[in-house]
C-alpha positions as CSV (number, residue, x, y, z in Angstrom):
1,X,38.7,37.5,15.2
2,X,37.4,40.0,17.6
3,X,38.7,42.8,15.3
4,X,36.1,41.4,12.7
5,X,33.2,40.7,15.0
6,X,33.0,43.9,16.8
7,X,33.5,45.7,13.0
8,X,29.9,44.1,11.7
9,X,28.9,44.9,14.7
10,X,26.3,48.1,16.1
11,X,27.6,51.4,14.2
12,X,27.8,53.5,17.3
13,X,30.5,50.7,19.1
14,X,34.4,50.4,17.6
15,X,36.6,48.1,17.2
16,X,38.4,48.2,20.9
17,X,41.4,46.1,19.0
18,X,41.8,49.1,16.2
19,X,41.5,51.7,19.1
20,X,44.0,50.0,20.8
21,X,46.4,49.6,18.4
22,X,46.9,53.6,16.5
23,X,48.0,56.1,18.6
24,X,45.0,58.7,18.3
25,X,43.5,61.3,20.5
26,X,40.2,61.0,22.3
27,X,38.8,63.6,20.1
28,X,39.9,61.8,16.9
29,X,38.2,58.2,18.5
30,X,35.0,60.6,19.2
31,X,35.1,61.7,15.4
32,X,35.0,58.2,14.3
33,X,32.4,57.2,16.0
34,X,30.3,60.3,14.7
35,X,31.6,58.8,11.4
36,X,30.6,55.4,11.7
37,X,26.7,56.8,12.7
38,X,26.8,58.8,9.8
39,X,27.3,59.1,6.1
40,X,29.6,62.3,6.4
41,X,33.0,61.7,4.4
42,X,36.5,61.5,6.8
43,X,38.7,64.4,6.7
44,X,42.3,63.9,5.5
45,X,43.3,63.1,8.9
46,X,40.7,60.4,9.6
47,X,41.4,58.9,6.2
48,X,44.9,57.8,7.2
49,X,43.9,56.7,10.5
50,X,41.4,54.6,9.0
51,X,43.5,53.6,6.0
52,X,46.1,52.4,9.0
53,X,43.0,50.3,10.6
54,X,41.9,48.6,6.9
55,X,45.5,47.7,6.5
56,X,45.9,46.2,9.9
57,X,42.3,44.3,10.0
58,X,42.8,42.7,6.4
59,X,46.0,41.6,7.5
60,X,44.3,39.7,11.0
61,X,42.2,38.1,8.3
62,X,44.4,36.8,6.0
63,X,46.0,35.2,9.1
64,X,42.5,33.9,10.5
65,X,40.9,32.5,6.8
66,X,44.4,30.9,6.8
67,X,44.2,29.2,11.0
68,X,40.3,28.3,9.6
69,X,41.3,26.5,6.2
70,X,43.9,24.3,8.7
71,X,41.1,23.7,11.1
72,X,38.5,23.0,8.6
73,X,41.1,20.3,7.1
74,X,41.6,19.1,10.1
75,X,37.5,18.4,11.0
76,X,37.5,16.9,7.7
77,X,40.1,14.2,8.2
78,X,38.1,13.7,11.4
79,X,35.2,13.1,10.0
80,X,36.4,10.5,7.7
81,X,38.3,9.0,10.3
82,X,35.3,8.5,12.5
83,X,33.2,7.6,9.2
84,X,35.5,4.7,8.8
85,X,35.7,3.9,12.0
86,X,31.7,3.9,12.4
87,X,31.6,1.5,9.4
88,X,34.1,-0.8,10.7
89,X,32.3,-1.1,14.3
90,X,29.0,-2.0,12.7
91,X,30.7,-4.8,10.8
92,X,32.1,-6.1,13.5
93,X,29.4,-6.1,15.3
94,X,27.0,-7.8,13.0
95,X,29.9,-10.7,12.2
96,X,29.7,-10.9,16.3
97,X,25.9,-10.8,16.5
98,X,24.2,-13.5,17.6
99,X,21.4,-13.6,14.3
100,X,24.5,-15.2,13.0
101,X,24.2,-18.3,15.1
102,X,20.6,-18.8,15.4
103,X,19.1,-21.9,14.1
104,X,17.4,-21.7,10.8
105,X,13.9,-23.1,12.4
106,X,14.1,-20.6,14.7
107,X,15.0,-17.6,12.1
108,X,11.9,-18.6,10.2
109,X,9.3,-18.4,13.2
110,X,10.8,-15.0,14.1
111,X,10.0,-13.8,10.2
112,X,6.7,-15.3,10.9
113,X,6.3,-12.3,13.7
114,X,7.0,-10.2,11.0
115,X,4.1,-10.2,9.2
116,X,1.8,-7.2,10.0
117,X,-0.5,-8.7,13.0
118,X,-2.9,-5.4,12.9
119,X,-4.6,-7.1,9.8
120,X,-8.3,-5.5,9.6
121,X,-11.7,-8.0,9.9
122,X,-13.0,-8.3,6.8
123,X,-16.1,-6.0,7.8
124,X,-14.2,-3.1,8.3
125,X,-13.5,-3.5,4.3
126,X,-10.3,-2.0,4.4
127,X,-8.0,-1.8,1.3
128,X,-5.4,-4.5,0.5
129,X,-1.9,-4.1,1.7
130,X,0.3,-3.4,-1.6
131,X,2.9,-5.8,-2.6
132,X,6.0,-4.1,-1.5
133,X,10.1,-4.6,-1.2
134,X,9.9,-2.3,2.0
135,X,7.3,-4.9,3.7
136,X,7.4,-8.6,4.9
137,X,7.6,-11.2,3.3
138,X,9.9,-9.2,0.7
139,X,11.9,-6.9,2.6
140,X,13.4,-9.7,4.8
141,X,15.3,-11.0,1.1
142,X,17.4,-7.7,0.9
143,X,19.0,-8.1,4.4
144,X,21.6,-10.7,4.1
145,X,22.2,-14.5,1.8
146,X,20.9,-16.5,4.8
147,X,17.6,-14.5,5.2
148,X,16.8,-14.5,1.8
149,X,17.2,-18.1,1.4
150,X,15.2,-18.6,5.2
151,X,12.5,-16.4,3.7
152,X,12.4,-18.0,0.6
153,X,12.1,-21.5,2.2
154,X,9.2,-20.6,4.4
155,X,6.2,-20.9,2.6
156,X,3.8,-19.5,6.0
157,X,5.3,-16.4,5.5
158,X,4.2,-16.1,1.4
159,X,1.1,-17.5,1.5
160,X,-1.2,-14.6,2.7
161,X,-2.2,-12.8,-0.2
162,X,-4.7,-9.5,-1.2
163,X,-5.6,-9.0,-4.2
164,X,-8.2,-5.6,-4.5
165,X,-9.2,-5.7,-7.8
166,X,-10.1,-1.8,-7.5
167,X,-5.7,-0.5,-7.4
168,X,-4.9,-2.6,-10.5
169,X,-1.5,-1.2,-10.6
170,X,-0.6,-2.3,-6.8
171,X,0.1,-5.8,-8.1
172,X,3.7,-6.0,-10.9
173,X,2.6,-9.3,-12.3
174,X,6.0,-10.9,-12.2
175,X,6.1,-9.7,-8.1
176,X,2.9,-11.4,-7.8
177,X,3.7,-14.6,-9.8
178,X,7.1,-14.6,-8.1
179,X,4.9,-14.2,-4.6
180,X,2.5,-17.0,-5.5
181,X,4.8,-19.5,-6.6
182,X,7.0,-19.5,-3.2
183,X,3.8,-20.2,-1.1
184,X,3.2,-24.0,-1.1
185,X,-0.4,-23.2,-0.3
186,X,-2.3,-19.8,-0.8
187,X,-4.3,-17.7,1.1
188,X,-6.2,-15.3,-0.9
189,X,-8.1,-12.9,-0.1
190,X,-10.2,-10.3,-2.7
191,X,-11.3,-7.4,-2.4
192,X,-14.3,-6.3,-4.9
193,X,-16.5,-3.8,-4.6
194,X,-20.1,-3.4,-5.8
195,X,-19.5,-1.1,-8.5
196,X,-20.1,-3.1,-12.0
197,X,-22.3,-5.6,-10.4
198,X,-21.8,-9.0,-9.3
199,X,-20.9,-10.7,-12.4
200,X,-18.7,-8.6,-13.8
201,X,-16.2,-8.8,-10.4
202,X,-16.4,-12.4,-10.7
203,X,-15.5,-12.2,-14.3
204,X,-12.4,-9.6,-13.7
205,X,-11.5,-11.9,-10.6
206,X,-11.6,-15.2,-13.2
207,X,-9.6,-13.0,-16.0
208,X,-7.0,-11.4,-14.0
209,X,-5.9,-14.8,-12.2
210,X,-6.0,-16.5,-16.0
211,X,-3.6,-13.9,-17.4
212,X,-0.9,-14.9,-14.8
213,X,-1.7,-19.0,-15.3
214,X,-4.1,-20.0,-12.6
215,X,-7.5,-21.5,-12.9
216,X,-10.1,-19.8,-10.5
217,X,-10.9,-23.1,-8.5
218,X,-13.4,-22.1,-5.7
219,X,-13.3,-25.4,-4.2
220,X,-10.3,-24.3,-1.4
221,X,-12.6,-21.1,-0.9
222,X,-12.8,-20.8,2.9
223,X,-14.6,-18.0,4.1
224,X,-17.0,-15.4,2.0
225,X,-17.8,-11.9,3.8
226,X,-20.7,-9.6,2.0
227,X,-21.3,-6.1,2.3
228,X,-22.8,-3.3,0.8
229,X,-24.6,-0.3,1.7
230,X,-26.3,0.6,-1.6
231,X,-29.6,-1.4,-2.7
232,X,-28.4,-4.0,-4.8
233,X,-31.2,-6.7,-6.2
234,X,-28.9,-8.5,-7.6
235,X,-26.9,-9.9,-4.9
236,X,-30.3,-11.8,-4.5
237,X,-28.6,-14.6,-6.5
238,X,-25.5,-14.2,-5.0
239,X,-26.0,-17.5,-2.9
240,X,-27.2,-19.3,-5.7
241,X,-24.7,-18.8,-8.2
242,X,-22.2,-21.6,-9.5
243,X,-19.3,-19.3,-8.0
244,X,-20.3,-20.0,-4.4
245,X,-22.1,-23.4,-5.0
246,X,-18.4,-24.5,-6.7
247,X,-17.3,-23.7,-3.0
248,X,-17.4,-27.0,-1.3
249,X,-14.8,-26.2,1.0
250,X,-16.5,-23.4,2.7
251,X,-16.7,-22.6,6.1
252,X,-17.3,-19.3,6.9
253,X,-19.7,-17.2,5.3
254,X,-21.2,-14.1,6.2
255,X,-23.6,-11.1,5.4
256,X,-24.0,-7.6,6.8
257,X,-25.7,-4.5,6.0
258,X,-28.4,-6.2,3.8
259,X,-30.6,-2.7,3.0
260,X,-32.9,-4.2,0.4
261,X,-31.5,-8.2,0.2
262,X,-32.8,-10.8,2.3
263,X,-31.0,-14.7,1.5
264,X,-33.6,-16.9,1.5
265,X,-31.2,-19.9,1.2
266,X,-27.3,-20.6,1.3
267,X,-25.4,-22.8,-1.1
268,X,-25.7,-26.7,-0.9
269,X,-22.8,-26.5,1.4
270,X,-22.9,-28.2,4.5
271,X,-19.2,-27.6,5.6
272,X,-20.3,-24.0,6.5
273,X,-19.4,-24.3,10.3
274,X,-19.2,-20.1,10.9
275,X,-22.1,-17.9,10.9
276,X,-22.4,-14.5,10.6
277,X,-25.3,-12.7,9.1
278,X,-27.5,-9.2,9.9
279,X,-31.3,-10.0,8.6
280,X,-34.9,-10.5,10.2
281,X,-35.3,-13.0,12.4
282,X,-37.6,-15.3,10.2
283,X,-34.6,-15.0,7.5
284,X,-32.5,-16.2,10.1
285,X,-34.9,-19.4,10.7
286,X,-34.8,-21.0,7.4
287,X,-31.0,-20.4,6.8
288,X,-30.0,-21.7,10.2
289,X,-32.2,-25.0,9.5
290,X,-30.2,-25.5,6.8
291,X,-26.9,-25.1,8.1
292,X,-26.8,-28.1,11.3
293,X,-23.0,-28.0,11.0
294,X,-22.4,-24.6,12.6
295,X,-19.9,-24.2,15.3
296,X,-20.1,-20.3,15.8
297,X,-22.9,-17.9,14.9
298,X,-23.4,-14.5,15.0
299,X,-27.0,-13.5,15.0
300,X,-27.9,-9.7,13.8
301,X,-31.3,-9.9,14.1
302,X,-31.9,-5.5,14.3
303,X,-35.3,-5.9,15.6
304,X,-37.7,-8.1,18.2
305,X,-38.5,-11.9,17.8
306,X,-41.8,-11.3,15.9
307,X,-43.4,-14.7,16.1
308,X,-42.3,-17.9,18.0
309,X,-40.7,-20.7,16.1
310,X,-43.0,-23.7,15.7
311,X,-40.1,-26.2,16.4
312,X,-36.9,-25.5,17.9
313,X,-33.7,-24.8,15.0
314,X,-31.6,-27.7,16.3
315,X,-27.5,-26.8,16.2
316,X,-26.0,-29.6,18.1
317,X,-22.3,-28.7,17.2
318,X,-22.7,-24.9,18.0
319,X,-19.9,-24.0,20.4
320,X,-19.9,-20.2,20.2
321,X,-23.3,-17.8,20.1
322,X,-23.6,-13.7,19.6
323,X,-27.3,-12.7,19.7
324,X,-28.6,-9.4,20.0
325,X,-32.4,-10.4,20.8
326,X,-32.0,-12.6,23.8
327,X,-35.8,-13.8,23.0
328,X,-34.7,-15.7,20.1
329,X,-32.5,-17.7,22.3
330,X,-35.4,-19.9,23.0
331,X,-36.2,-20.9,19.3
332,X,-32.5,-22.3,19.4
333,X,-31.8,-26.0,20.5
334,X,-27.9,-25.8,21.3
335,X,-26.6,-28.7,23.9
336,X,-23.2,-27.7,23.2
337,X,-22.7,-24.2,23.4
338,X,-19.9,-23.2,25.5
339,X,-19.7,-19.3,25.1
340,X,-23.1,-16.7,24.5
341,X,-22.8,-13.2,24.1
342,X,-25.9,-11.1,24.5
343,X,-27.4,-7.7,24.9
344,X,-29.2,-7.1,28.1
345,X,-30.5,-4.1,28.0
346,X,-33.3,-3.8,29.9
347,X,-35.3,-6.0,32.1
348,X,-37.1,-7.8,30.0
349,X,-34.0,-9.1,27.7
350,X,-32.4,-10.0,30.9
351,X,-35.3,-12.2,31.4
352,X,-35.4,-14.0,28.2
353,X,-31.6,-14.9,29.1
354,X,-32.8,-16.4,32.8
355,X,-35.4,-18.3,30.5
356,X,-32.9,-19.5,28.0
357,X,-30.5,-20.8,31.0
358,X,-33.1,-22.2,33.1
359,X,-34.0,-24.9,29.9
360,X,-30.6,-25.0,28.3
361,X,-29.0,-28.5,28.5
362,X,-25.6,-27.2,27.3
363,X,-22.9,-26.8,29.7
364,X,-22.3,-22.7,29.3
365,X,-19.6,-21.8,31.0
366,X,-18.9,-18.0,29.3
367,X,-21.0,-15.0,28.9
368,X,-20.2,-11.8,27.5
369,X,-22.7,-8.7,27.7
370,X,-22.0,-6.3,24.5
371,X,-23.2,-2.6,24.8
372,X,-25.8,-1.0,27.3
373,X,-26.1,-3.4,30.7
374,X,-28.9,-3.6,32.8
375,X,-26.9,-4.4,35.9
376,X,-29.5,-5.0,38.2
377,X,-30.2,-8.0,40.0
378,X,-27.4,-9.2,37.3
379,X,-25.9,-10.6,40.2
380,X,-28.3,-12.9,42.0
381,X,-28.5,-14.2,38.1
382,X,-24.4,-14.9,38.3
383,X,-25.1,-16.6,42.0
384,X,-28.2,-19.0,40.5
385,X,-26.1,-20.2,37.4
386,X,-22.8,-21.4,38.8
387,X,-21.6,-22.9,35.7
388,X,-20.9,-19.1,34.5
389,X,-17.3,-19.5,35.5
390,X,-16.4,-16.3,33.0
391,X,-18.0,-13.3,32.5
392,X,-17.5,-10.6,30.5
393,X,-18.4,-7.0,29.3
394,X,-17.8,-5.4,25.8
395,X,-18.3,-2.3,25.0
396,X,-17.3,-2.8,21.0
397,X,-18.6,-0.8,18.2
398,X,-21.3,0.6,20.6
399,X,-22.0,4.2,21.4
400,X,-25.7,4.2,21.3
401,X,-25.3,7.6,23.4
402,X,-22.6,9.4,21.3
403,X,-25.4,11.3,19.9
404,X,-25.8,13.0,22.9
405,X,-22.6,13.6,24.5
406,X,-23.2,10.7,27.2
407,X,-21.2,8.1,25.6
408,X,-18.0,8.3,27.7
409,X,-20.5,9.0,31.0
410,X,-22.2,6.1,30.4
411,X,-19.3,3.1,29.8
412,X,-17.7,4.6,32.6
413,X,-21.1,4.2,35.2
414,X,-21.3,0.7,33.9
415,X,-17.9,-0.5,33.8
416,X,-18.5,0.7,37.5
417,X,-21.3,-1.2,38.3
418,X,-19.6,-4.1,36.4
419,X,-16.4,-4.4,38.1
420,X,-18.5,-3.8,41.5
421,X,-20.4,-7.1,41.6
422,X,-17.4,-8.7,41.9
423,X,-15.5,-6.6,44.6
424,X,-15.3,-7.2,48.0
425,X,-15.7,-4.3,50.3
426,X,-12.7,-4.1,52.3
427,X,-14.6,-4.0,55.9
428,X,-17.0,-7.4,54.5
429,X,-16.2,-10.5,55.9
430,X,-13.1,-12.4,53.6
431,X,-15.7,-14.5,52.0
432,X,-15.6,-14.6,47.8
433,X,-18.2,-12.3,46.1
434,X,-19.6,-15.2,43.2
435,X,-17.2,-17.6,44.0
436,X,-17.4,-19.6,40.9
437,X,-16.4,-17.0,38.5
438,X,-12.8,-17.6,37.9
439,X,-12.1,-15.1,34.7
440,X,-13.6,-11.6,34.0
441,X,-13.2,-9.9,30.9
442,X,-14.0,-5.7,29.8
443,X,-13.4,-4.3,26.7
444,X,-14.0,-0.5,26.3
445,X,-14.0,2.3,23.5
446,X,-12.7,5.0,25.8
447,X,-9.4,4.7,27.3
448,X,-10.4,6.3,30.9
449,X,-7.8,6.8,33.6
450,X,-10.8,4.9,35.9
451,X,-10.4,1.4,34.2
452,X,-7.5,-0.5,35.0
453,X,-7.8,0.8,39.0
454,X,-10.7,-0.2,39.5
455,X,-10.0,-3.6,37.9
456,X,-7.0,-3.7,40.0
457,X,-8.6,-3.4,43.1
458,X,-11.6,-5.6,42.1
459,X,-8.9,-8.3,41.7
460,X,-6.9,-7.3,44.7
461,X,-10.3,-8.2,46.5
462,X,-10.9,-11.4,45.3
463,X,-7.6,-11.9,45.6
464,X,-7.6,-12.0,49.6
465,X,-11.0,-13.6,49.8
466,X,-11.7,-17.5,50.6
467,X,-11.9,-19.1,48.4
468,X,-9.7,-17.8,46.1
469,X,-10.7,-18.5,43.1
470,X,-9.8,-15.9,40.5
471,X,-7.9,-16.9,37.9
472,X,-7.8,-14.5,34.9
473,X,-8.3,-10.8,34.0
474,X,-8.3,-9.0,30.3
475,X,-8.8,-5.5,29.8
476,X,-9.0,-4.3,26.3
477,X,-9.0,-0.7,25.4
478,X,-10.5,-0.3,22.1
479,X,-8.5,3.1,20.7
480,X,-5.3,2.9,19.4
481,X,-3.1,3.0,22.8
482,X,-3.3,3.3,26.1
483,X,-1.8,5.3,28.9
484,X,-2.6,3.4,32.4
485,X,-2.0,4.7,35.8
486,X,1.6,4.0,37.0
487,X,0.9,2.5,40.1
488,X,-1.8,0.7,39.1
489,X,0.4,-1.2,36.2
490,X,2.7,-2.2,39.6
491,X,-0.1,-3.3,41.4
492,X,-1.1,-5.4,38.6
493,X,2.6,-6.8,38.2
494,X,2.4,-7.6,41.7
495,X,-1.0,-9.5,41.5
496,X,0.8,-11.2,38.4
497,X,3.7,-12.6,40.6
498,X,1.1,-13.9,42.8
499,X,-0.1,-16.2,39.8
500,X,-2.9,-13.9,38.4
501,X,-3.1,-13.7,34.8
502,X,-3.8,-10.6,33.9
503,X,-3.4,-8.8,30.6
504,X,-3.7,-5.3,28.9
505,X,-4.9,-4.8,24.8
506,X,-5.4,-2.0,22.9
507,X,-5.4,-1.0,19.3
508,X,-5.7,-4.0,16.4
509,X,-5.1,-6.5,19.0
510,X,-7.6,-5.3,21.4
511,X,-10.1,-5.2,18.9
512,X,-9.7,-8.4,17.8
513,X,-9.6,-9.9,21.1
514,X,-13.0,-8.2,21.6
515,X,-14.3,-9.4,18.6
516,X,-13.6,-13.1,19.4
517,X,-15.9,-12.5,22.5
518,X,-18.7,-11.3,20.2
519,X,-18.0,-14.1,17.5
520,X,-17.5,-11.7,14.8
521,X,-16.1,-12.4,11.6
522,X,-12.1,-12.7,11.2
523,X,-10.1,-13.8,8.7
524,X,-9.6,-17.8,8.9
């Protein structure tokens, strides 16, 4: 084969087997190469020398194509060898697998897993997920008999449902009817935009379930979310109408970006026990008033209390409070509430909170700060309230600074000042900085190398510190992963064999972690 290589190859270099092999003179050799540099025709004498060459090369590669054809057989029936032998491994191995001898319970909790946990809150108003044979629930039916018939007989994993009545064609009728009917209880949830006004979604929702059989019964209608960002007058009577007063099940409703619409009253529904609406304040009075049931709220109010409430809004179940005006905390009468999250901004909204604790009769035993902190003298108000066993610190959805570059600076200088209240100095005396706290909580937008060091060492401190009283840590990174510090994930795994619970979150589950601490809306 060298014969042929060296023959495509440069012009100016011969074949050293063809040299080799014809008796020619040196002068001859030099006159081929002048030939193979040139277009000049042989001489007689050349010709036959090359003629000689031709013969002798074609004859090489009769012999190689033939050596080739046997070796390309040969990989061939190789190849086919290994293909079967591939396929026969894999079946072996899956008749040997262990799925094959797990209990049928426990097959059907692991297809529960499989359902996508990164599921968006209703206000981020993303689309639905299309019904698909290349997701879960319906994917799991093509593997094997036994999962189909596992899958089949687990009604959990059919009975999440989205219908977004804007991609008609995601949703085969028979796929959906066929998804529906193995789902002993359903969990819909619809999608509808503002386009063609109120009514006429209500109508398309009513018409499209009709066509495959059901009856639009609104009376196992759980939880309601609302937003727009257009003016819209007439979502005015979107409270009022039979479709939501029909809803005597409900327990969740709520409201955001309400441009030019202001609910002056909720449905006649006094199941509602979640809250979560983005109006004025004095909005806020009159629906809260009628809603004594609640056992979370989420309190947008955009603006300052403008006048005080003539007598308190009385919520004796409420468990779990976001408020972004601390100074309407003292228009609310709440003698159970368990967790508040605030903003505490500045001074003067960290003294409405030391107001709002010093009356409170409810035994509150978490607080989470969202956004910008005012960290000063935030401890000596940790020290005076002992019953603040777990703090926290979110920084989700809020980059007031963005606009000017800072955002990034400034999380990082207050998770700093944060995690510092709570860390020892190594050369202090080994006594606990706020003693009581037991869990501490941060949840960031930026995923800074900083973070989970300094958490580790803030725990490390309390850690060797009498009492020891730290129980818990969670740090959630709100982007979509994270890449922590080697040896400060050790560290933590160490302070985790030493019975500390701590924890790491990012992406969909981060975020949703975060938005529990800020009682925002999630799907029920």
């Amino acid at each position: 084969m060298s014969d042929l290589c060296d023959a495509r190859g440069a012009a100016a270099d011969p074949p050293a087997d063809a040299t080799a092999s014809v008796d020619v003179h040196v002068d001859i050799v030099a006159k081929m190469v002048r030939l193979w540099s040139t277009n000049d025709p042989p001489l007689d004498s050349e010709s036959a020398v090359l003629t000689d060459v031709l013969e002798s090369t074609r004859v090489r590669l009769g012999a190689v194509d033939a050596e080739l054809a046997g070796l390309k057989a040969r990989v061939q029936c190789l190849e086919q060898d290994r293909s079967d032998l591939s396929s026969l491994e894999a079946n072996v191995a899956n008749v040997l697998s262990p799925l094959r001898r797990v209990p049928r319970d426990i097959l059907a909790e692991i297809f529960d897993w499989t359902l996508d946990p990164t599921e968006p809150a209703p206000w981020e108003l993303c689309p639905c997920a299309p019904l698909s044979i290349a997701t879960s629930p319906w994917v799991l039916t093509h593997v094997s008999s036994l999962w189909r018939a596992v899958a089949v007989a687990s009604p959990s994993l059919w009975a999440p449902v989205g219908i977004d009545f804007n991609v008609k064609e995601r949703y085969p009728a028979l796929m959906l009817r066929t998804h529906m009917a193995r789902a002993r209880r359903l969990n819909i949830r619809f999608f509808a935009t503002e386009e063609g006004g109120p009514r006429a979604s209500t109508r398309a929702v009513s018409s499209r379930l009709a066509q495959e059989g059901y009856d639009l019964d609104l009376r196992s209608l759980r939880s309601v979310w609302l937003q727009w960002a257009t003016p819209y007058r007439d979502m005015q009577d979107a409270f009022s109408t039979e479709l939501l007063r029909t809803a005597t099940d409900l327990v969740d409703i709520g409201v955001d970006h309400p441009v030019d619409f202001v609910p002056s009253s909720l449905p006649p529904v006094h199941a509602i026990t979640r809250y979560d609406v983005d109006c004025p304040w004095t909005t806020h009075v009159g629906l809260l008033r009628s809603l004594p049931n609640l056992q979370e709220a989420r309190i947008a109010v955009g603006a300052r209390l403008e006048a005080p409430v003539e007598s308190p809004i009385v919520l004796p179940d409420l468990r779990g409070l976001y408020i972004d005006d601390p100074a309407c905390l003292q228009a609310l009468d709440v003698p159970a509430l368990e967790a508040l999250a605030v903003t505490a901004r500045d001074p003067t909204e960290l003294d409405a909170l030391v107001r709002f604790l010093e009356s409170a009769s409810c035994a509150l035993h978490r607080i989470c700060f969202h956004g910008l902190l005012y960290t000063e003298g935030l401890a000596d108000i940790l020290q005076k309230f002992p019953s603040l066993t777990d703090v926290g610190l979110s920084f989700a959805n809020y980059r007031e600074e963005e606009d000017y570059g800072m955002g990034e600076q400034v999380e990082r200088a207050l998770v700093t000042a944060f995690l510092d209240l709570f860390t020892l100095a190594p050369a202090a005396p080994s006594t606990a900085v706020l003693p009581h706290v037991t869990e501490i909580r941060l949840a960031c937008e930026y995923d800074h190398p900083t973070y989970l060091p300094l958490l580790v060492e803030m725990l490390r401190s309390r850690m060797r510190a009498e009492p020891r009283t730290i129980k818990a840590a969670k740090l959630v990174c709100l982007t979509s992963e994270m890449n922590p510090v080697a040896h400060s994930v050790e560290k933590m795994k160490a302070l985790q064999m030493e019975g500390l619970q701590v924890s790491l979150s990012c992406g969909g589950v981060g975020r949703r972690l975060s938005d529990r601490w800020l009682c925002k809306a999630g799907w029920p």
